[in-house]
C-alpha positions as CSV (number, residue, x, y, z in Angstrom):
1,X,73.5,118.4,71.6
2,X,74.4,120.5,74.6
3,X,72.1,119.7,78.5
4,X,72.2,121.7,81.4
5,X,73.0,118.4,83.5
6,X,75.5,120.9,85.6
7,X,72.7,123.2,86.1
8,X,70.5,121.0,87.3
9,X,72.7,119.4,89.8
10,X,74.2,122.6,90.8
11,X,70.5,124.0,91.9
12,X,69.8,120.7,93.1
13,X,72.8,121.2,95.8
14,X,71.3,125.3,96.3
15,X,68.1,123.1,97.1
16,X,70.1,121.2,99.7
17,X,72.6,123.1,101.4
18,X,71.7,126.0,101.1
19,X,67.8,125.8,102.0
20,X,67.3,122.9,103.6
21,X,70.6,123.1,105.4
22,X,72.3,120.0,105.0
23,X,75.7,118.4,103.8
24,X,75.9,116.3,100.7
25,X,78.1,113.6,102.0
26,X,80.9,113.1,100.2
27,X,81.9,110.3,97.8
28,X,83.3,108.2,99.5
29,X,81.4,108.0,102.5
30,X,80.5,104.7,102.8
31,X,76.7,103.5,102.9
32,X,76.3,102.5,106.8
33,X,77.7,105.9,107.5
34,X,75.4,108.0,105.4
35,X,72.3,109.7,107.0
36,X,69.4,107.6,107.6
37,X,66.1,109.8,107.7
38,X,62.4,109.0,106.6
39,X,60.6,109.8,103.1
40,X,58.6,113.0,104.6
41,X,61.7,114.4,106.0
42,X,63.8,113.8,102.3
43,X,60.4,114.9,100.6
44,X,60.1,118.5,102.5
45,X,63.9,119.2,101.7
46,X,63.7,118.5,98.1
47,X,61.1,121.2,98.5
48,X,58.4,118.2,97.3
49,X,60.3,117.0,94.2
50,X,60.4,113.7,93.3
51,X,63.1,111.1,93.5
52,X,63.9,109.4,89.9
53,X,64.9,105.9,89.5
54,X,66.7,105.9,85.7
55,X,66.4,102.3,83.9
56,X,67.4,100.3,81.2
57,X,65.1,99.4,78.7
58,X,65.0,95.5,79.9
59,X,64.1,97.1,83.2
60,X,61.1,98.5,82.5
61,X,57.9,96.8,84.2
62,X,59.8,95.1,86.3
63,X,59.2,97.6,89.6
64,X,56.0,98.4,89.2
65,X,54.8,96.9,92.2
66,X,57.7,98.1,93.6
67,X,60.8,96.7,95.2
68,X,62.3,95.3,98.6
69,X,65.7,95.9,97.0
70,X,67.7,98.2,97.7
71,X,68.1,101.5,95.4
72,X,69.4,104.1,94.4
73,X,67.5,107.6,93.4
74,X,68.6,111.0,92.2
75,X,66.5,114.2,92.4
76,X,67.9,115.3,89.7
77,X,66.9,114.6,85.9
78,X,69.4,114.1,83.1
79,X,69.3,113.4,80.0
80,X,69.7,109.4,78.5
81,X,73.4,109.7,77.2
82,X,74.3,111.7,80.8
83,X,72.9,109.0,82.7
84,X,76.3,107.4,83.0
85,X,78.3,109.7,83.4
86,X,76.5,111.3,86.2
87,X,75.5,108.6,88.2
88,X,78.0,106.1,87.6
89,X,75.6,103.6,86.6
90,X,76.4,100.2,85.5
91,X,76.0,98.6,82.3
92,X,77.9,102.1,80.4
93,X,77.4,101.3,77.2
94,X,73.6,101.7,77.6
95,X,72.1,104.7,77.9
96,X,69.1,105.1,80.5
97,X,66.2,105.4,78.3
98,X,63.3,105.2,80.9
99,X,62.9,106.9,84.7
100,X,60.2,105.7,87.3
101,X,59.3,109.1,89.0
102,X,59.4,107.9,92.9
103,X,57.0,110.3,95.6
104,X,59.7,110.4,98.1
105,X,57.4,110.7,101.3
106,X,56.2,107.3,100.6
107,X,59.4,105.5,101.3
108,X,59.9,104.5,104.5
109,X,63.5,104.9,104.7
110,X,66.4,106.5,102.9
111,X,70.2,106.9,103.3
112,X,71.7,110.3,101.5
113,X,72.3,112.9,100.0
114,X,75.5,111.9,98.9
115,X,78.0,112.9,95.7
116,X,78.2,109.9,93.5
117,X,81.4,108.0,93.8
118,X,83.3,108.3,90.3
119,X,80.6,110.3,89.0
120,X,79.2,114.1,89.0
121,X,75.9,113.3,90.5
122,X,73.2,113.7,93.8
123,X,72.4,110.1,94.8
124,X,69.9,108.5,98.0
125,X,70.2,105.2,98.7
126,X,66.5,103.6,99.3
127,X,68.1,100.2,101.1
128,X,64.5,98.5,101.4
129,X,63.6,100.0,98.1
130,X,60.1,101.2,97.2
131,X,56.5,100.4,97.6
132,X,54.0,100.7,95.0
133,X,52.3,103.4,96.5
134,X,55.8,105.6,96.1
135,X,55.5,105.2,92.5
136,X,54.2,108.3,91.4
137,X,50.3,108.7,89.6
138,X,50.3,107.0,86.3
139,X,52.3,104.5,88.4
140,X,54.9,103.2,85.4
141,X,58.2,104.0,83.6
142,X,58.2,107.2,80.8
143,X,61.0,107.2,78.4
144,X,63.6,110.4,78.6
145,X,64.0,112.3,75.6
């Protein structure tokens, strides 16, 4: 089964660099190095696109009142068996099944854009996670197919 996973990231980055003007850090930047900027500011540069938060199936319910812990988010979708590789996600042998859809201007703080380390994708750290409110309309998890 072919994805454009490539193409998606790749006009995710046109999004970034080239009209909103910014560098993706790169890989191996380290977190307390990585731009620190509020949820309106990320929100108008992803052109009002939402952040996704992929999951494992034993995840699911288990933000949706949010989360004080820290995060991590990607613009761009993928499919369930790209997960992985794209984001460099733990747990490998499971593909992500399930994505919370995130409003990015209602997250007080996040780190990012940055290249993922030992992967191919965009990642934003959200180091005080996510409210409730952030979680987009019907406010739970939808499975990716």
């Amino acid at each position: 089964m072919g994805t454009a996973s490539f193409l998606a990231t790749m006009l995710d980055q046109e999004i970034l660099e080239v009209r909103a003007g910014l560098v993706i850090a790169p890989r191996t930047t380290p977190d307390d190095k990585l731009r620190a900027t509020d949820g309106n500011t990320v929100a108008a540069e992803l052109g009002g696109r939402y952040l996704l938060r992929y999951m494992l199936p034993r995840q699911v319910g288990q933000f949706r009142d949010g989360t004080a812990l820290p995060q991590c988010a990607t613009p761009t979708p993928y499919a369930p068996e790209e997960t992985v590789s794209w984001l460099f996600l733990p747990a490998p042998d499971e593909d992500r099944m399930y994505v919370m859809v995130l409003d990015a201007s209602r997250i007080d703080r996040i780190l990012g854009p940055r290249w993922v380390r030992c992967g191919k994708g965009i990642e934003y750290l959200l180091p005080n996670g996510f409210p409730k409110g952030a979680i987009v309309a019907w406010g739970w998890e939808m499975q990716v197919t």
